[in-house]
matplotlib code that plots the C-alpha trace (Angstrom):
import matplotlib.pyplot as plt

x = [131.6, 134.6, 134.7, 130.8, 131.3, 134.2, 131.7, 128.8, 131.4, 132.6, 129.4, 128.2, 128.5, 131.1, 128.1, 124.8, 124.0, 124.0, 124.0, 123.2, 122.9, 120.7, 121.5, 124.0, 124.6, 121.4, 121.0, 123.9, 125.3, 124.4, 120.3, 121.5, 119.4, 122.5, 122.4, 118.9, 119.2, 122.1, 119.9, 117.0, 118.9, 120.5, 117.0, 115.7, 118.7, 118.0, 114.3, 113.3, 116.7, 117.7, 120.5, 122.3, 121.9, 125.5, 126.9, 124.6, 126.4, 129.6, 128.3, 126.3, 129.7, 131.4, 128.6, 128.4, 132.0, 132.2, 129.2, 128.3, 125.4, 123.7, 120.9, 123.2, 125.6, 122.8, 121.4, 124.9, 125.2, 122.0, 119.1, 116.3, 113.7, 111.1, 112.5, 110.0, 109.3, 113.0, 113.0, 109.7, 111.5, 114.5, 113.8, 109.7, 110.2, 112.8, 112.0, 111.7, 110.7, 114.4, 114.4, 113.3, 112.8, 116.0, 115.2, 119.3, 119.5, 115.9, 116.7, 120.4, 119.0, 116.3, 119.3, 121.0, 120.1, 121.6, 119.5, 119.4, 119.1, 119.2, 121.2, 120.5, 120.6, 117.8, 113.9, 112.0, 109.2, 112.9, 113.8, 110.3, 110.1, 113.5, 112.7, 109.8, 110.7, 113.6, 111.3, 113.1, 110.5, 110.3, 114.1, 115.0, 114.4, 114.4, 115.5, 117.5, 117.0, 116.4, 113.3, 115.1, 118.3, 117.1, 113.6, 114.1, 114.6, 110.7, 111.1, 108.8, 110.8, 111.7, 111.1, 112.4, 111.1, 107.6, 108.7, 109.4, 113.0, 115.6, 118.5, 122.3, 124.7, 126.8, 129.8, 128.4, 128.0, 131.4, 133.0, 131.4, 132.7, 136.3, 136.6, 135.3, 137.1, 140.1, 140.1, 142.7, 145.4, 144.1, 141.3, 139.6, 136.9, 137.3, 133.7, 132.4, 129.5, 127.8, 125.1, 122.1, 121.6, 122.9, 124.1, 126.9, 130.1, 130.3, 130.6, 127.9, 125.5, 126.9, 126.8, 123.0, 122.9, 124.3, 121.9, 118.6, 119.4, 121.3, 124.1, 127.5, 129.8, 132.3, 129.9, 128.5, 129.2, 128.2, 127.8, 127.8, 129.2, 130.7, 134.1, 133.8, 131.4, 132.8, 136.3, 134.0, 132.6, 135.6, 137.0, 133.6, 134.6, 132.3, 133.9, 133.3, 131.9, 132.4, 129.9, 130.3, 133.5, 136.8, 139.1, 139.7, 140.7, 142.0, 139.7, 138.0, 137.9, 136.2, 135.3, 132.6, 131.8, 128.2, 126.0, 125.2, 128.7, 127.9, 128.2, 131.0, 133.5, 131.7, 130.9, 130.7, 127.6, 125.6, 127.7, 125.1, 123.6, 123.4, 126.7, 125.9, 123.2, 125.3, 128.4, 125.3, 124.1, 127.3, 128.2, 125.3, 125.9, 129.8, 129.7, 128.1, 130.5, 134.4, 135.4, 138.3, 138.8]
y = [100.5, 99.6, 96.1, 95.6, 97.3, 94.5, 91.4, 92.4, 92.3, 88.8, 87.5, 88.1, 85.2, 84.1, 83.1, 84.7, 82.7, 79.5, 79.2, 75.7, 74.1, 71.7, 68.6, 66.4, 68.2, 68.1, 64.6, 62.2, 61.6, 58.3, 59.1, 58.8, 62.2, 63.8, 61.2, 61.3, 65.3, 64.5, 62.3, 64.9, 67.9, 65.4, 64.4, 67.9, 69.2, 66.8, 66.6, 70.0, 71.9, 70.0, 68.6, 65.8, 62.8, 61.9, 65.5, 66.1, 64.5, 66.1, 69.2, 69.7, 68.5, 71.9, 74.0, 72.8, 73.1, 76.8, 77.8, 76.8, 75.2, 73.2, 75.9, 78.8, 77.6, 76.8, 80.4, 82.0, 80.1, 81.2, 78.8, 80.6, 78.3, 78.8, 78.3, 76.9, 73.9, 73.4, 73.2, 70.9, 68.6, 68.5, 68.2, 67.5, 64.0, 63.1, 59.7, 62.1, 58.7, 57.8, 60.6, 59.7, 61.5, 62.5, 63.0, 63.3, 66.0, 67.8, 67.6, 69.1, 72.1, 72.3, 72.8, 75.0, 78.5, 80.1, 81.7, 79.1, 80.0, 77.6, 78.7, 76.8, 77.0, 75.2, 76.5, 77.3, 74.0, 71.7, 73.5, 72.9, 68.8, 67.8, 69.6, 68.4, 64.8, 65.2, 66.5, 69.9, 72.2, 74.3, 74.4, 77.2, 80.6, 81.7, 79.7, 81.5, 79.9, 80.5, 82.5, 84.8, 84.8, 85.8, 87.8, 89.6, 86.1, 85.4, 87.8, 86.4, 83.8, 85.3, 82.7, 81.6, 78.2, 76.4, 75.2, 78.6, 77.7, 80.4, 78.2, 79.4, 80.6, 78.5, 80.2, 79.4, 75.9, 76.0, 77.1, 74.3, 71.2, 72.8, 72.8, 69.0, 68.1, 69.8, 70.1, 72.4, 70.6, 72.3, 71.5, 75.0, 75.9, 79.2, 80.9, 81.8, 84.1, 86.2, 84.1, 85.9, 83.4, 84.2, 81.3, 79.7, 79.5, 83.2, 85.8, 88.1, 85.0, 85.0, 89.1, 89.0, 85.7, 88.5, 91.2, 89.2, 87.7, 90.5, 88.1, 89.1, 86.5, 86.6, 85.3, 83.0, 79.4, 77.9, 74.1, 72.9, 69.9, 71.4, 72.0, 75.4, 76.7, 76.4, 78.2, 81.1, 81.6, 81.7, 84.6, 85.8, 85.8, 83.1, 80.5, 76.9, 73.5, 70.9, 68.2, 64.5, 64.0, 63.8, 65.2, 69.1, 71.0, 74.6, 77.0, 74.3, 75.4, 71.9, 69.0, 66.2, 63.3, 63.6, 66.7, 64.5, 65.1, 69.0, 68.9, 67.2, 69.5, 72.7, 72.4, 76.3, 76.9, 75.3, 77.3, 78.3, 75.4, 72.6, 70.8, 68.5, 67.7, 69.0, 66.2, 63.4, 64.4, 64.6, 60.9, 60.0, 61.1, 61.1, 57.1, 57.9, 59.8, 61.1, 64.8, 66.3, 69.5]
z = [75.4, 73.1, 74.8, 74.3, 70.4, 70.3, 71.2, 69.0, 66.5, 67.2, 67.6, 63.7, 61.8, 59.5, 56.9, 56.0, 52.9, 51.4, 47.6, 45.7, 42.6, 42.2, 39.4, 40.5, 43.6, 46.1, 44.5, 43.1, 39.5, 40.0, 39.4, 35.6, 35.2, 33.2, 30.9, 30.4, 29.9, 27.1, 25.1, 25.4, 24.1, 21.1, 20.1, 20.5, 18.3, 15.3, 15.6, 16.0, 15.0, 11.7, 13.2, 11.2, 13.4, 13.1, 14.3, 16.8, 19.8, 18.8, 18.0, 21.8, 23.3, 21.7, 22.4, 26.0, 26.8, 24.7, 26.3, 30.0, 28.6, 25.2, 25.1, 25.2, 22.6, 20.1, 20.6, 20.0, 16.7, 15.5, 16.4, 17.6, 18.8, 21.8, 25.5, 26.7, 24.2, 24.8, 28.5, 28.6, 25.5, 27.2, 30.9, 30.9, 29.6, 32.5, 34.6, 38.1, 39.6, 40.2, 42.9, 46.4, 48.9, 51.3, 54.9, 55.5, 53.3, 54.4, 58.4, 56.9, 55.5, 57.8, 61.0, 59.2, 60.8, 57.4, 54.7, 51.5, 48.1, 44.9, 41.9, 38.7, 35.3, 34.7, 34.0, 37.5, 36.5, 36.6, 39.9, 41.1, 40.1, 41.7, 45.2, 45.5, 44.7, 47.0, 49.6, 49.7, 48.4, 51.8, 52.6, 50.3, 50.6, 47.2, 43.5, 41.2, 38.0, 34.2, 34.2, 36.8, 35.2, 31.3, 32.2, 28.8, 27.2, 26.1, 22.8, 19.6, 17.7, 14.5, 12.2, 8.7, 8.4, 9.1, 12.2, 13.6, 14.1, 12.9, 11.4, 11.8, 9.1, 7.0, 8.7, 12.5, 11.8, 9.6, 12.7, 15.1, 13.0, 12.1, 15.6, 15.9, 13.2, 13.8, 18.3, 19.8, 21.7, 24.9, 27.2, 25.8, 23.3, 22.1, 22.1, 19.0, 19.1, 21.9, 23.3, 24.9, 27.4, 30.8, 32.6, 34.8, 34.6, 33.4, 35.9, 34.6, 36.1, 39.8, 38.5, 38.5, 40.8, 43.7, 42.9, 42.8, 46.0, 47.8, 48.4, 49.7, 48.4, 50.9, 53.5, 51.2, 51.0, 47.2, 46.9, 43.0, 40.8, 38.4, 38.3, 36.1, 37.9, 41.2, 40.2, 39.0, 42.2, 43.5, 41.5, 42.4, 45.9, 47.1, 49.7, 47.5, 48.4, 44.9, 45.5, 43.8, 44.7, 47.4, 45.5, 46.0, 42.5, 42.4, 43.6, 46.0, 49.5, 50.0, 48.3, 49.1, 47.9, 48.7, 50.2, 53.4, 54.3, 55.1, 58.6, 59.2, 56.8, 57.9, 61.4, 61.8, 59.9, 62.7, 65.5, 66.5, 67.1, 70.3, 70.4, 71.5, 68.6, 66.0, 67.4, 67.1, 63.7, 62.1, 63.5, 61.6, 58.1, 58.4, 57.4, 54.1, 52.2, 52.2, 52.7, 51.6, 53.0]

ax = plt.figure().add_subplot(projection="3d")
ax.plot(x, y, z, "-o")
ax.set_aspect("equal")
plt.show()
């Protein structure tokens, strides 16, 4: 009984979850979809926000660096404006045309005999666009997104102008260009306000991110681009995959230059799997990107 106990125990997998981000990770940097994004939440800033045309690029660099992302920082500083006439300005008017549909990627996922869930911090109609331009709409088994991550986030705008826009203090936006004007010698913004967005790369996000999905970070794998996010999933416990490039970074269990390259750095999620088809597959994609690992 003890030597049967003993088997059963060896024969549970090392992984039962597989968490993802979405922009420039199931699809490369290269789309120029960022960019597009940038532009979007600059021209959102000045033409709905009041944003002086000459700060506003400077001033969404802060606010994305203090605060995980643009929409979070403006709402700390005091901009109270409608989420979703931001998310349809900012991602709605995107050229989704430059994605194509990726059969590598979609018989990937498809293999893996793991549960898959997305973790963005983008609105579920973003979510929705990419993966089914990609041809990945039926690969996941749930989206964790910004609908899911802020479902007390839809209050009534409190207005103070015509445009239903609440503007920030003097002090708030003081705060912003000292720091642009005057930028700390280290790599780190200091946050300013409390923003009531929850997003990546604070913990409270994976917090929630673990609870909505009943996920068990240390037998889950979490693939993302971003270099912030991926070293709080690993305080978090998760074991982390940074996509987009070959070189590894503190709290990197792997690194890849492209998603393709799954199989061949992590082998052992298809264990389960023929080896014989897992040893063909991975000859296939292997010539496509570099691993570092």
């Amino acid at each position: 009984m003890a030597c049967e106990d003993q088997c059963r125990q060896g024969l549970k997998p090392k992984y039962d979850c597989l968490l993802f981000d979405v922009d420039d990770t199931l699809y490369p940097r290269s789309s120029g979809l960022l960019e597009e994004v940038t532009e979007n939440i600059q021209e959102y800033m000045v033409q709905k926000l009041g944003v002086e045309e000459t700060e506003a690029s400077q001033i969404n660099g802060v606010l994305y660096k203090s605060y995980g992302t643009s929409m979070a920082g403006l709402k700390a500083i005091g901009y109270d404006f409608d989420n979703d006439d931001y998310h349809r300005f900012v991602h709605g008017r995107l050229p989704y045309e430059r994605l194509k549909p990726d059969n590598v990627l979609r018989s990937l996922l498809l293999s893996l005999p793991i549960r898959k869930v997305i973790f963005s911090n983008a609105d579920k109609a973003h979510v929705a666009k990419v993966l089914s331009r990609l041809g990945l709409e039926d690969c996941f088994d749930g989206v964790i997104c910004f609908e899911t991550l802020n479902p007390c986030n839809y209050e009534g705008i409190n207005s103070s102008d015509e445009n239903g826009v609440r503007r920030p203090s003097y002090t708030s936006r003081r705060q912003i260009l000292d720091i642009i004007e005057h930028p700390c010698q280290s790599d780190s913004v200091p946050v300013l306000q409390e923003t009531p967005v929850v997003c990546k790369p604070f913990e409270d996000a994976f917090e929630q991110a673990f609870k909505l999905a009943n996920i068990n970070p240390r037998k889950t794998v979490f693939f993302d681009d971003s270099v912030r996010n991926i070293k709080t999933g690993k305080l978090m416990g998760l074991h982390t995959v940074l996509v987009g490039t070959a070189s590894r970074i503190n709290g990197a269990d792997y690194a890849l230059e492209s998603i393709h390259n799954m199989k061949e750095a992590l082998s052992d999620l298809w264990e389960a799997e023929d080896k014989t088809e897992a040893r063909s597959f991975a000859g296939k994609v292997s010539m496509e990107t570099t691993v570092t690992a």
